[in-house]
C-alpha positions, 0 to 999 in steps of 0.5 A: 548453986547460985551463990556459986555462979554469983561468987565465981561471976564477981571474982571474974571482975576483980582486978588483982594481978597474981605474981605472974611467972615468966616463961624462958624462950624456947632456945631452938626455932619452934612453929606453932599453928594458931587457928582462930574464927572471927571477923576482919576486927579479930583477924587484925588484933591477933595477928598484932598479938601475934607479932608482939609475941614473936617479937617477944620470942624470936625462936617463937613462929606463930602460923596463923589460920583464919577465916570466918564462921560458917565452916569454921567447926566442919573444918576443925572437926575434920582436921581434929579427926584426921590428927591435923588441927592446929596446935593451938585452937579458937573452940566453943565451949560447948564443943567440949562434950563433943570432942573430948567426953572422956577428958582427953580429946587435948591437951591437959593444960594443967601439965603447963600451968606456969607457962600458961599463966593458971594463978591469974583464972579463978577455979571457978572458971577453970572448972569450965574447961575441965573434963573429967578431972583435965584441963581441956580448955581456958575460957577467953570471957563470959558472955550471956543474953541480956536485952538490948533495946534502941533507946531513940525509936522508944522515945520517938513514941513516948515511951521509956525503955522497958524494964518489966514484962508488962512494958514490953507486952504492952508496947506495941500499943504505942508503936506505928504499923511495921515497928516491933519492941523486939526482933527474935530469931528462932534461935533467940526466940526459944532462948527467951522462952527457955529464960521466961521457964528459968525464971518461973521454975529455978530449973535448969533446961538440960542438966551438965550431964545432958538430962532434959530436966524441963517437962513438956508442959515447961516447954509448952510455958515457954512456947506460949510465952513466945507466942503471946509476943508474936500475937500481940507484936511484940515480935514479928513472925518468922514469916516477916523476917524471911519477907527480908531476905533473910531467913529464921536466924539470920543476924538481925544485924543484916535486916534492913527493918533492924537498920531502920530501927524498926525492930527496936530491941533485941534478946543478944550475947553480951559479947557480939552486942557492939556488932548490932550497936554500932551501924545504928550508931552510924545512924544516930539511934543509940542502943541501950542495955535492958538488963532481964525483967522479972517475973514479980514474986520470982527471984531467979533471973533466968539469966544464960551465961557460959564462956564465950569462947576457949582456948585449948592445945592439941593432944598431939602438940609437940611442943606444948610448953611454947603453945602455952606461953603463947596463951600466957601473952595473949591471955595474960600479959599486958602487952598481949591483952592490949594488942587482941583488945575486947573483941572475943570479950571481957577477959575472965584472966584477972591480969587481963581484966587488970590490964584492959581496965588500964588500957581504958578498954573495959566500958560499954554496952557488953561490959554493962551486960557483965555487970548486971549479970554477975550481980544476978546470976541464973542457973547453970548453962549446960554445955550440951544445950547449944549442941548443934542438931539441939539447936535444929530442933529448937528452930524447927519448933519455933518455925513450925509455930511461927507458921501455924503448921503446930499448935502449941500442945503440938509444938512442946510434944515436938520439941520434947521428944526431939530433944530427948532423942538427940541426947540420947544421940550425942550423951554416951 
């Protein structure tokens, strides 16, 4: 199984161009809708993007719809449930389960594979969208959690970045009163847990059929991981990110300790690593990548990697030829790629991988992430793990043990009879 995530990995970083197919224009006037979330930063690519390719195809009329996160899904789920989204759609990958269990919650984009540009995706990542033998979803990139930390405020106290386990626990030694190694949000913090488990057992939390596959005493190993951090500082509580202002999952980004540099690492997704990055850049702190340390004598790194985000067509679209040529140029043609640039990540498309590489937009910090990760692979991430009401329990857990409301016998029976419960909810 791994040497399957690591083979389907290192062919993503290829960069052969497949002979590409060029879709004719639609002879008469077509109006697509677009929905997509991100920041200002995205927003003003895609509508480059997007005026690229009317130019391109003039009887081609992209309507684009855009906001930011929060409500984002709520809204999708509602106009997916009422028949009005978008013909085509920004979606996680783990909103597959969810909105097409059976295959057929959009459009099987195998019926357009010339317009949509399939020979420049390996089967591997296609396999990722796939429900039930259907094309639901092409992945845009690879994302997953590596650390990060900030290389100044660990000079400033005489010590290298971490590279093993014992350096981080043993870092708080060196470290002045009202400095942290790490920040972990409650998210995070069992993520970490989650991968210190991964590495010392092989197994995977929860199976792709929605299986929990930890036991209660996986979890309870996780949770005393975690709680050995906060206990020797390596992290601060839940108590102390809240004292900021914000709350157990609040970005670290927006904490004015993580901008002072304070919180000098942090657990985060390659692809959203920049976000984090550049206000210390603005500050003169450089972050650094930190890779996973590893358990001596184990050789599975843990690592967390999944589609960052996909793009999909609706199962009602009337014109779904023209929906995918639209995802031919933004995915595949240079012109395209150049213009949505590297802000939804790495391209898993080998004609834009080619394409951002010549561009000279393929560096930095995420792309150093990717590269550590396709040279150690972790086990498979099952797309019901970042399930909504999932992740509930997994905050409430860390949060009930941050503030000592449980123990940690308490906390793992806690999180293990939740999370069973919620699959038994959401896997029919």
């Amino acid at each position: 199984m791994k040497k399957s995530i690591a083979l389907m990995l290192a062919i993503v970083m290829l960069v052969s161009i497949f002979t590409a197919y060029i879709p004719v224009a639609a002879s008469t006037p077509v109006t697509l809708r677009f929905s997509w979330w991100g920041d200002d930063t995205r927003h003003k690519a895609t509508l480059e993007a997007i005026k690229l390719f009317e130019a391109k195809y003039p009887n081609i009329k992209i309507q684009p719809e855009y906001a930011g996160w929060t409500g984002y899904q709520d809204k999708q789920t509602t106009q997916i449930a009422g028949g009005t989204a978008a013909d085509v759609m920004q979606i996680n990958w783990n909103w597959l389960p969810e909105y097409s269990k059976t295959g057929t919650g959009f459009y099987d984009l195998k019926k357009v594979s010339k317009e949509v540009g399939l020979q420049n995706f390996t089967q591997a990542m296609l396999n990722t969208g796939t429900v039930k033998g259907k094309l639901n979803a092409i992945p845009v990139a690879l994302t997953g959690r590596v650390f990060y930390f900030n290389k100044t405020i660990y000079e400033k106290f005489g010590l290298s970045t971490p590279k093993v386990w014992s350096e981080i626990l043993n870092a708080p030694a060196k470290f002045e009163n009202g400095y942290y190694p790490l920040d972990l949000s409650a998210y995070d913090a069992w993520l970490l847990a989650m991968t210190y488990v991964v590495q010392r057992t092989g197994k995977p939390f929860i199976s792709n059929e929605g299986q929990l596959i930890f036991t209660q005493n996986d979890i309870k190993v996780g949770l005393q991981f975690y709680k050995s951090l906060i206990d020797k500082k390596v992290a601060e509580t839940i108590q102390v990110r809240t004292a900021e202002g914000g709350n157990s999952l609040t970005p670290v980004a927006q904490l004015p300790s993580f901008l002072e540099g304070k919180y000098a690492g942090i657990f985060e997704w390659t692809s959203a690593i920049n976000k984090s990055a550049n206000p210390l850049a603005e500050k003169n702190m450089q972050m650094v990548c930190g890779y996973l340390p590893m358990i001596a004598g184990h050789k599975d790194s843990g690592a967390i990697v999944k589609p960052s985000m996909m793009f999909a067509i609706n199962k009602n679209c009337k014109n779904p030829k023209e929906a995918a040529m639209f995802l031919n140029f933004i995915l595949n043609d240079p012109e395209g790629v150049k213009a949505m640039g590297a802000n939804r990540g790495i391209p898993v498309s080998q004609a834009g991988l080619a394409a951002m590489k010549a561009a000279g937009q393929v560096k930095g910090l995420e792309y150093e992430g990717i590269q550590y990760l396709v040279k150690n692979p972790g086990v498979p991430l099952s797309p019901y793990t970042e399930n909504a009401k999932l992740q509930s329990v997994y905050q409430q857990t860390i949060e009930q043990l941050s503030y000592g409301k449980l123990d940690v016998d308490g906390a793992a029976k806690y999180m293990y009879d939740n999370v069973q419960l919620v699959l038994k909810q959401i896997v029919k």
